[in-house]
C-alpha positions as CSV (number, residue, x, y, z in Angstrom):
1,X,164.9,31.8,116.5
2,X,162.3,31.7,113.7
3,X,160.7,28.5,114.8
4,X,160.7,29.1,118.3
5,X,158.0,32.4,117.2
6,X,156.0,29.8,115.4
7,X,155.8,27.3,117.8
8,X,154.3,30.1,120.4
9,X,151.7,30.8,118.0
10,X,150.0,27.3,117.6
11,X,150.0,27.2,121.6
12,X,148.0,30.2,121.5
13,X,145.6,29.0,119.7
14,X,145.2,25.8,121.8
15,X,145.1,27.5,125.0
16,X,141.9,29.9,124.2
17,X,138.9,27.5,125.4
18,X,136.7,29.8,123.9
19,X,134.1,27.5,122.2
20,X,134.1,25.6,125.5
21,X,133.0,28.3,128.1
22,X,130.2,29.0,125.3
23,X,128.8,25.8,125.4
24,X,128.6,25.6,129.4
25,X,126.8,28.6,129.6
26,X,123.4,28.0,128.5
27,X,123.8,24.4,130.9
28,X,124.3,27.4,134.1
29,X,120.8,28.7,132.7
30,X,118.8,26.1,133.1
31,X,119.5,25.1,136.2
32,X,118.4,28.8,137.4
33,X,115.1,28.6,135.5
34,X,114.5,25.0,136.9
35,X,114.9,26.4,140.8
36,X,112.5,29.8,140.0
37,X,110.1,27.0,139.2
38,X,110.2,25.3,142.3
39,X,110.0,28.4,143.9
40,X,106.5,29.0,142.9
41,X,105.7,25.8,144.0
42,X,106.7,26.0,147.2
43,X,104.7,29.8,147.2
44,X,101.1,28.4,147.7
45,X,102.2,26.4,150.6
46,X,103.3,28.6,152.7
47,X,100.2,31.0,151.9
48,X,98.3,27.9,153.3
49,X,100.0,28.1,156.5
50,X,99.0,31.5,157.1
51,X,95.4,31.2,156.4
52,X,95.4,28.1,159.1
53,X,96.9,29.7,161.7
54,X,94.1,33.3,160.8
55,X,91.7,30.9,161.4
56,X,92.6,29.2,164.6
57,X,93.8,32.6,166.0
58,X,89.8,34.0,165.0
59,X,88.6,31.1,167.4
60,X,91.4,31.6,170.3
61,X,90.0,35.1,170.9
62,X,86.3,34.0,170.5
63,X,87.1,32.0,173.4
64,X,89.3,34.9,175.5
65,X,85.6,36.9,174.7
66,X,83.4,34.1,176.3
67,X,85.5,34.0,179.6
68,X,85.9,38.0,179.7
69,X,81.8,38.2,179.3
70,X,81.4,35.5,182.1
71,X,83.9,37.6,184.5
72,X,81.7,40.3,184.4
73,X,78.5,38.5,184.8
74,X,80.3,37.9,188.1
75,X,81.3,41.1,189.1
76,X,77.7,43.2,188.3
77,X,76.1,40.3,191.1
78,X,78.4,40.9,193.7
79,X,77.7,44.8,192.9
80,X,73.6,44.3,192.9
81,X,74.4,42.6,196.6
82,X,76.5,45.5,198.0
83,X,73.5,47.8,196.8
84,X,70.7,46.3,197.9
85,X,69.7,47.5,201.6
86,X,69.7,46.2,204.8
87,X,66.2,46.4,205.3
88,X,65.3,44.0,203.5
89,X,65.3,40.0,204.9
90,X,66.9,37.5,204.1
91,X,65.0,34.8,202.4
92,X,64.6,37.1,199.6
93,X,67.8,37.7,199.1
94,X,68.9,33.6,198.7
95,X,65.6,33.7,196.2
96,X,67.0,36.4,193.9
97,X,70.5,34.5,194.2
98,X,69.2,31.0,193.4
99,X,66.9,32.4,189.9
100,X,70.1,34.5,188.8
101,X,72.5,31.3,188.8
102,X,70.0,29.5,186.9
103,X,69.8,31.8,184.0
104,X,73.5,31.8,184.0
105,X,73.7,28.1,183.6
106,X,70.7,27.8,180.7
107,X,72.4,30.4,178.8
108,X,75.9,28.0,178.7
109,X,73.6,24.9,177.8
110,X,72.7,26.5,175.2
111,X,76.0,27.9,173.8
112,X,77.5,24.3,174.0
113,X,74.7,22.9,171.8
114,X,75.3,25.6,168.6
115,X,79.0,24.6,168.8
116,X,81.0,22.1,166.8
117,X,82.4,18.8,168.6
118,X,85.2,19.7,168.5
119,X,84.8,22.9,170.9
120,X,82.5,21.1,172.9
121,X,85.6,19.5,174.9
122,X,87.1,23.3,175.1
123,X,83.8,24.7,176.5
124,X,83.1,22.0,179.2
125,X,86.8,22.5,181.0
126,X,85.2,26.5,180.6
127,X,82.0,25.3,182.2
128,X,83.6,23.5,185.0
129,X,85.8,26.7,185.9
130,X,82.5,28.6,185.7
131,X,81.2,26.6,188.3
132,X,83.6,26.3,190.6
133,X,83.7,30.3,190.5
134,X,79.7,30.3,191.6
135,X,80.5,28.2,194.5
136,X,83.3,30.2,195.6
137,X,80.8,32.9,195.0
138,X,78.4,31.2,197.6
139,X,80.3,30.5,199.9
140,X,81.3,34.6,200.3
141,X,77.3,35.6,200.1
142,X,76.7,33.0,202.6
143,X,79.7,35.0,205.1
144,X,78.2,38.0,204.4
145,X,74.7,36.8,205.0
146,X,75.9,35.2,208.6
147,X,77.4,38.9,209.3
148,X,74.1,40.4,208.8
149,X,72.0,38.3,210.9
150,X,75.0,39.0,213.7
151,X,74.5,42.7,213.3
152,X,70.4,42.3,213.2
153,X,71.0,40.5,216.7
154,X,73.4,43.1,218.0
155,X,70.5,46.1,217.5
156,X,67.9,43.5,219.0
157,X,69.6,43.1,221.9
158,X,69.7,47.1,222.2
């Protein structure tokens, strides 16, 4: 019985891995400090990201501006042709039309030459659709100007 008690007392003192767990410890520690730094690497690149993407957004609704200001160009004509009377003849009224679609396509010459090359390739797709709009555009005053001159020939008649 006596050296049974002893025996149990130098396997306690093997079993306690004490110096062991101490010495892993500080290992656990530097691998955390060694990823916080990679962190803050990886910070500025994402930031990066962002600031790209502010700057293409700033030029996507430059663009959505253009096309909204041309729309409108469009609609105050076909107002200033509703308003205009029906006394007056036609061959003035093709005259006005023909000087006001020329300003409209200086003014676009002029806003592709101040642009980069790269938006120059964006613009000219915009110009083409710009275009095909006026001729729709004629083709409508032209109708209405045909109704006119059917009317005018209606009263002669009378």
């Amino acid at each position: 019985m006596y050296i049974y008690k002893e025996q149990s007392l130098s396997t306690r003192t093997e079993e306690q891995p004490l110096s062991t767990r101490t010495e892993e410890q500080p290992l656990s520690t530097r691998t955390e400090e060694q990823s916080l730094s990679t962190r803050t690497e990886e910070q500025p690149l994402s930031s990066r990201i962002e600031e790209q993407s502010l700057s293409t957004r700033t030029e996507d609704q430059s663009l959505r501006t253009r096309t909204e200001e041309q729309s409108l160009s469009t609609g105050t004509e076909e107002q200033s042709l509703s308003t205009r009377p029906e006394e007056q003849p036609l061959s003035t009224r093709t005259e006005d039309q023909s000087l006001s679609t020329r300003t409209e396509e200086q003014s676009l010459s002029t806003s592709t030459e101040e642009q980069s090359l790269s938006t120059r390739t964006e613009q000219q797709s915009l110009s083409t659709r710009t275009e095909e709009q006026s001729l729709s555009t004629r083709t409508e005053e032209q109708s209405l100007s045909t109704g006119t001159e059917e009317q005018s020939l209606s009263t002669r008649t009378e």
